[in-house]
N, C-alpha and C positions, 0 to 999 in steps of 0.2 A: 407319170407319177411325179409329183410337186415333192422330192427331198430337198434342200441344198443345205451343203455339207459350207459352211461358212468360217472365213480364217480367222484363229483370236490369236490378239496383241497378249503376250506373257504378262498378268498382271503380277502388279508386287503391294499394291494397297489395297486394301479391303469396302473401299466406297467403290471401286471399281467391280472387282469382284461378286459384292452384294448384286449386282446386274446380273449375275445369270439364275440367283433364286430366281426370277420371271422368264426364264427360259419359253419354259413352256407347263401349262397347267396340265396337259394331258400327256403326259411325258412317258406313260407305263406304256406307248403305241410303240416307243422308237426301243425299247426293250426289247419288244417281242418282232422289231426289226434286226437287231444285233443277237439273238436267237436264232433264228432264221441264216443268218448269215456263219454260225458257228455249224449248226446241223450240215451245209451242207461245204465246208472246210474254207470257206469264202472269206478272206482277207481283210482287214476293214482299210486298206488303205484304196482296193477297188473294189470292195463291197458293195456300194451304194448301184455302182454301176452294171456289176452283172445280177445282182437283184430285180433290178428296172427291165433286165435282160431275162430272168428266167422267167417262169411261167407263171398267168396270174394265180394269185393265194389270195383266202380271206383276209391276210391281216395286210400283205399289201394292198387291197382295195381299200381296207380300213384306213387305212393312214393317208391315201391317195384323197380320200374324200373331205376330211378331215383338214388335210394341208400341213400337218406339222412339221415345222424344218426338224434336221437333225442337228446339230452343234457339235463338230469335230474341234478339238485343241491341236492347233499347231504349234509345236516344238519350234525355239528361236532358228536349232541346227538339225540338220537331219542325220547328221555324220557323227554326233557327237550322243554316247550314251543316253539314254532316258531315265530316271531315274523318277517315282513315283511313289512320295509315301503319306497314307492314308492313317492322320493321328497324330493330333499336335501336341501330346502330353510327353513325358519324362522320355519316351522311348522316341517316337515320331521325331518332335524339337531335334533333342540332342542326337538324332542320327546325321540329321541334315548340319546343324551346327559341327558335328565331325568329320561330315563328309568336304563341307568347306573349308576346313582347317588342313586337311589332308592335301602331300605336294602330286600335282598332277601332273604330265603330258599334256602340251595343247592339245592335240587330239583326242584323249582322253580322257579330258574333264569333264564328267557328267552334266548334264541339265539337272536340277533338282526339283519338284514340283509340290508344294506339301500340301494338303488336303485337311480341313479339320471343320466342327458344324459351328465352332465358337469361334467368333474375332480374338479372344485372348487366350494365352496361354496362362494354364491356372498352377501353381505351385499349391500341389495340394495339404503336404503334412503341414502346413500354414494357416489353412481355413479356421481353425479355432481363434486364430488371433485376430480373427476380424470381429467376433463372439465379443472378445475381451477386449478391444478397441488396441491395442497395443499396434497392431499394423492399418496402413490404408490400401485398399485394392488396389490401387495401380503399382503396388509395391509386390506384391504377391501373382497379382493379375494383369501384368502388362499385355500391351498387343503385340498382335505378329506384326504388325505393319513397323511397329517400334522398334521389334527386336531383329527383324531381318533389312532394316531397311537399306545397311551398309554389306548388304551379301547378294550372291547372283540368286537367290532361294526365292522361287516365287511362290504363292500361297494365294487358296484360293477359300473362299466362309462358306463348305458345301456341304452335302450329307453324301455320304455312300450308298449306294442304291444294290451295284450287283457288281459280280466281278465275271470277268471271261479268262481265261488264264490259257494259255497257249502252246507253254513249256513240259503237259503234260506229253505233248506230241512227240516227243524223244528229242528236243534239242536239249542241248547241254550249255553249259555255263560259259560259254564263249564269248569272245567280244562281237561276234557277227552281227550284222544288224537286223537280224529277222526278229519280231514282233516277243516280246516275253507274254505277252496279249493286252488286256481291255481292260478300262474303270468304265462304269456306266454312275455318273452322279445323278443325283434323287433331282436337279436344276433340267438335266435334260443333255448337258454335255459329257462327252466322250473323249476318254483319252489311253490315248494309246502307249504303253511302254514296254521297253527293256527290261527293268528292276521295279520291283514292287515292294514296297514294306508296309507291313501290315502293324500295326500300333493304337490299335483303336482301343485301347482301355476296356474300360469295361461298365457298366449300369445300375443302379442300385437298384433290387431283385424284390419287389415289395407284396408279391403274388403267392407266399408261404403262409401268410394269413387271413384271413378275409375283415375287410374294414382296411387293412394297412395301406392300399393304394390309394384308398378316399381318406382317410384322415392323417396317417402319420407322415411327417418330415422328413424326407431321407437327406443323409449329409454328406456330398461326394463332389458336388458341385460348386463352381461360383453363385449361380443363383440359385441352389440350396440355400448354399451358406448364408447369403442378401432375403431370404423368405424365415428363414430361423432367427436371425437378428430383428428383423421388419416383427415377425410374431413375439417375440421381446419385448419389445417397447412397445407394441399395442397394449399388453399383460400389464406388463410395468404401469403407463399411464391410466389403464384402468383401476389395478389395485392400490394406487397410489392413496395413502392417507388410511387405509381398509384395513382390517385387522386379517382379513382370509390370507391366507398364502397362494401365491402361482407354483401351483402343481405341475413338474415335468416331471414324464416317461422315459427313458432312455431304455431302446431295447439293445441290446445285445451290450456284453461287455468283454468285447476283445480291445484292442488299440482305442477304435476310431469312439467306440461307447464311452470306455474309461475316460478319453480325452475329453468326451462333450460330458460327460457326467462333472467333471474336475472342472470346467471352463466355466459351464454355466452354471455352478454351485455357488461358485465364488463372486459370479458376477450377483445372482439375487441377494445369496447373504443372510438375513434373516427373514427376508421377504417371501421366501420361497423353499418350497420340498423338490429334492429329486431324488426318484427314486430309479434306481438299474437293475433288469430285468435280464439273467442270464439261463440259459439250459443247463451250463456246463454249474457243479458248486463248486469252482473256484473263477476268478475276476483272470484276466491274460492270463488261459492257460500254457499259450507257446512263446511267453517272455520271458527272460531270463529272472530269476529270484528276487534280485533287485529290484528290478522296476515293479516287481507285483508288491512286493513288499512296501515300496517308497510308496507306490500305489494305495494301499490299501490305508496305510496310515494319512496320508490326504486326504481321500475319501471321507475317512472318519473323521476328520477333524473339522470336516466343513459337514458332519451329519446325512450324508448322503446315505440313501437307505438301499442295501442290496436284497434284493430277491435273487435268490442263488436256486439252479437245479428245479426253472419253471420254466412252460411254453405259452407264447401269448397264445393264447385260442383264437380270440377274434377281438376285434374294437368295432364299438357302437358310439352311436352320438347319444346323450341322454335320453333326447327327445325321442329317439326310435324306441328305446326302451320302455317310455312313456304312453299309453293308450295305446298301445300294439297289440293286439288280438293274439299273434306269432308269436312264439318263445325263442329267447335266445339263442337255442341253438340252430331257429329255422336257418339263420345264415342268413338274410334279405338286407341288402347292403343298395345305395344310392350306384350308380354306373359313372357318376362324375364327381370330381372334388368341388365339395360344395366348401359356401362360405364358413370358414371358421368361428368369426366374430364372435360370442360371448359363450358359446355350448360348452358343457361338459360332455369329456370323450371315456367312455365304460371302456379298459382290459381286463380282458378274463384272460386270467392263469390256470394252467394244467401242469398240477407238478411232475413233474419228469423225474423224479426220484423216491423213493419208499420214504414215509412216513410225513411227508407235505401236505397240507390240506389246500385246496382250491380257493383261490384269491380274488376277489375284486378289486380294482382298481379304479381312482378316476383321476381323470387329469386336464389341465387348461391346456396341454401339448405334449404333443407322443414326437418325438423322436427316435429312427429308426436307424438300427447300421449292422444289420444282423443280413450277409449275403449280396451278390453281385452277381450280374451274369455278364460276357463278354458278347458283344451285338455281331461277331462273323457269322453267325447261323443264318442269318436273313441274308447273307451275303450272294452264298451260293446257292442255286435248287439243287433239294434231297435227290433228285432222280438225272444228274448228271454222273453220266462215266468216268468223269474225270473230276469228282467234287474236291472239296481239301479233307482231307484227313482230319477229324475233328474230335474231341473226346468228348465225354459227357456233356463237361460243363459249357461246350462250346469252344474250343479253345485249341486250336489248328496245332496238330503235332510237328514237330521240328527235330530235326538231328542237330547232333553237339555247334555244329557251325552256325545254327538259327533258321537254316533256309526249312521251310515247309517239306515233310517226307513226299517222295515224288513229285515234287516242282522244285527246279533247281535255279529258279529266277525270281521266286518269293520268298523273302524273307519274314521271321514273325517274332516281336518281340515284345515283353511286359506281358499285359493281362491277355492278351491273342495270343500267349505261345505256352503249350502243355510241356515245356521242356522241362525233364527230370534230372536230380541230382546223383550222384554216386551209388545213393543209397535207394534209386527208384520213383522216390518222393517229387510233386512236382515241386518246383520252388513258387516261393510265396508271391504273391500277387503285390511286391511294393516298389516304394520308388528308391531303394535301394539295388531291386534286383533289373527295376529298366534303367537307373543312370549306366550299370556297369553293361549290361546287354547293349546298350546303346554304343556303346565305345566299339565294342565287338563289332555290332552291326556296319559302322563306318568303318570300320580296317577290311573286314569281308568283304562288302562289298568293295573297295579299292583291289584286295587280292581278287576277285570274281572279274572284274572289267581289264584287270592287268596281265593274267591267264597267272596268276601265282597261286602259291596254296594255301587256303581258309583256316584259321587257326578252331577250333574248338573252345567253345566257352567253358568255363568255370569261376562260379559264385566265389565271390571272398566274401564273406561276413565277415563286415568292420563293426559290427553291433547294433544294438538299438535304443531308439530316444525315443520319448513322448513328453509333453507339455502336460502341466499339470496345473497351472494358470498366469498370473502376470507375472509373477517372479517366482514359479516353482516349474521342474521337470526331474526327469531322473533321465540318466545314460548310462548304457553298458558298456563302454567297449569290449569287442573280442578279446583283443591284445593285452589286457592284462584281465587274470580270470578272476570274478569276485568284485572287481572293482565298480560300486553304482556311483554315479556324482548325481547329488540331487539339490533341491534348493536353486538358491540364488547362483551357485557356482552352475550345476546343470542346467539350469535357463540361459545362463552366459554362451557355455559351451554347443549347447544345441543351435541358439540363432547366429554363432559364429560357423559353424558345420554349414547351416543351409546358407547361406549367404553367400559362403563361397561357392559353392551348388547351383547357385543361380545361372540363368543362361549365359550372358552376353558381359563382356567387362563394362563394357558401358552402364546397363542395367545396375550388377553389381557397386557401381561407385557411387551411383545416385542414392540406392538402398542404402547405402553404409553411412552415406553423409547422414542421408534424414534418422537413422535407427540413434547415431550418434547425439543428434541435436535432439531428438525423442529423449533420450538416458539423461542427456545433461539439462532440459527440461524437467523431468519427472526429479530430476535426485537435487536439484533447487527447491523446488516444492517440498519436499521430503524435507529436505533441513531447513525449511521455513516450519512448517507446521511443526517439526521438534524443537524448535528455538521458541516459538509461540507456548507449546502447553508449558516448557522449563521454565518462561518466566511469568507465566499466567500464574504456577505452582509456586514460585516465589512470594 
């Protein structure tokens, strides 16, 4: 049998890295070798070998025929903790940025390995500002190669495939060096650790409507956000000089709706309708007074139309609606996202409350932000004894110290952890609640490798902010009750929050320079053009 189990150099740049997407194209053979190798309690450090040892099997002949190598990651030390985390957003980043921060034992200082499918890390409560040009992506969207380049953190551009987990076997949280278990990446390579951190975010969930996966915009991403902007200015240059308006959709109206409804109202202006499409009749229903209030007065004053207390039913393209034999409700939707270019998109609304009547809708773009789902479900198979603990939504149960309930070597933080509050409730899915899990996560794990004891998380609500366009936002803080700052003052105060939020000081100083010279740009302008109309008025 043709395995070989081949040594890789720790990358730390992403040109590098990109090398094992070509791993191998058949890559689901060496899965159901690392299978194989769990069933029958088989090691992966001499797995390969007493596999080749045991009796033939179909999927070993399959693979023997075949030839595909396996790709094991060799760790720089062997001696020296493993440390594996899967998720480069608020919670994954900043575990590994605290875990480097933290003072170690030579012996003791973990390896770190971070795992994510995107070359950058995306600073997401920022995406609107690339809508409204005020920020550039590389300011919001730096890479990992940039941002870890001065740390031992190595980082690889991969998908997660499957995990094997090891810790369910009754070891305990020790510093011993026996196996915490397995990553199997979707490239083909294998790695083996100690510590695991699970941080994989989560998806935008577009399978509660039918049409919503083929025509609307979900907004969660970098290249979301670069596909909503790009479908902007196609609009734009097409209705340019035209009397029609560009019609947006905006479904849901919690944070992420309210935000993109406020962002690109103010960006069209007179050129353009948006309309926001809620279940709930009221706009943020779990925001504090303030911001709904600031909120709603925005809204209105850029004419933004709410549909309050309706469910989309479905979205069509015109044309389907058009000489179709089928009525609307057959439901017969395209299987792939077709080209958008010039169609109108049909929503049908189903009121969700007594005395609504049913609505049509059209629009030149549907924007969606209604639901997410966290991708561990694909992680592990339903029919393993030892799966993770998972709730509905997908979303791996954890005790107060983060680690996964019965696995005491995984850790799960941000939109991967069902962890509940005081009051039962799970906490919210933001990046509030993975900056500060994040912090947790790195002292935990320090107390886990040092045999000390694991402190218990607990949420601070320091309040909340949202953007309401170039120079509007509202914020609450906690700490004083009542208090919203909105306007130009809340615009100030939010991109000073996130900025110091950022990962890296480094990072940070470059953002600040450029936001700087961005402000003292724009507020020249600004008092050129009022100097212009006062003496034009003259």
């Amino acid at each position: 049998m043709a395995l070989a189990a081949s040594a890789l150099t720790p990358l730390n740049r992403i040109s590098n890295a990109n090398r094992w997407s070509q791993v191998s194209s058949r890559a689901s053979h060496s899965f159901n070798v690392s299978l194989l190798f769990e069933k029958r309690g088989i090691g992966f450090r001499n797995g390969i070998a007493a596999a080749a040892a045991a009796s033939p099997s179909p999927v070993i002949e399959d693979i023997s025929q075949k030839e595909i190598p396996q790709r094991i990651y060799t760790w720089p030390d062997n001696k020296k903790p493993r440390v594996c985390i899967l998720g480069g957003g608020f919670g994954g980043l900043y575990t590994a940025l605290r875990l480097e921060s933290l003072i170690w034992a030579d012996d003791k200082k973990p390896q770190v390995l971070l795992v994510d499918q995107s070359e950058r890390f995306v600073f997401k409560p920022m995406l609107y500002e690339l809508l409204s040009g005020e920020v550039d992506a590389w300011e919001i969207a730096p890479r990992f190669s940039e941002l870890l380049a001065n740390t031992g953190i190595q980082f690889f551009q991969d998908r997660v495939k499957m995990l094997h987990p090891a810790d369910h076997l009754g070891m305990n949280g020790s510093t011993g060096s026996c196996s915490g278990g397995t990553v199997v990446l979707e490239s083909g390579l294998l790695i083996e650790y100690d510590w695991l951190v699970l941080a994989l975010g989560s998806e935008a969930k577009l399978d509660t409507a039918p049409g919503a996966a083929e025509f609307a915009f979900p907004f969660s991403t970098l290249e979301d956000a670069c596909k909503v902007d790009n479908k902007l200015k196609e609009l734009e240059r097409r209705k340019f000089g035209k009397d029609t308006l560009i019609r947006v959709a905006v479904v849901g109206c919690g944070y992420s709706g309210v935000e993109l409804a406020a962002t690109v109202s103010e960006r069209l202006q007179d050129r353009g309708l948006v309309q926001a499409i809620n279940v709930n009749t009221i706009i943020l229903p779990t925001a504090p007074p303030g911001n709904r209030e600031t909120a709603l007065k925005v809204l209105s004053s850029r004419k933004v139309q709410l549909l309050l207390g309706y469910l989309v039913r479905c979205i069509r393209k015109e044309s389907d609606l058009e000489g179709s034999a089928m009525p609307a409700e057959a439901g017969v939707f395209p299987k792939t996202l077709a080209e958008h270019g010039s169609e109108k998109y049909i929503l049908e609304l189903q009121p969700a409350e007594r005395g609504l009547q049913r609505q049509i809708l059209e629009a030149d773009l549907v924007l969606w932000t209604v639901g997410s789902k966290p991708p561990l479900p694909q992680l592990e198979p339903c029919d393993r004894p030892h799966e993770l603990p998972l709730n509905g939504r997908g979303q791996a149960e954890t005790d107060e110290t983060l680690r996964v309930k019965g696995h005491p070597r995984i850790f799960a933080l941000g939109d991967s952890s069902a962890l509940r509050d005081m009051n039962g409730r799970i906490l919210p899915a933001t990046a509030q609640v993975a900056f500060q899990q994040a912090d947790f996560t790195g002292w935990n794990l320090w107390a886990a490798i040092n045999d000390r004891p694991l402190l218990p998380f607990r949420f601070q609500n320091l309040g909340e902010m949202m953007t309401l366009g170039r120079n509007d936002a509202a914020l609450s803080p906690s700490f004083i009750e009542g208090l919203t700052l909105e306007g130009p003052v809340g615009h100030a105060a939010r991109k000073i929050a996130y900025l110091l939020r950022l990962p890296t000081d480094e990072h940070r100083l470059k953002v600040g320079i450029s936001w700087l010279t961005k402000s003292a740009v724009d507020s020249v302008a600004s008092l050129q053009s009022t100097l212009s109309k006062v003496l034009s008025g003259s």
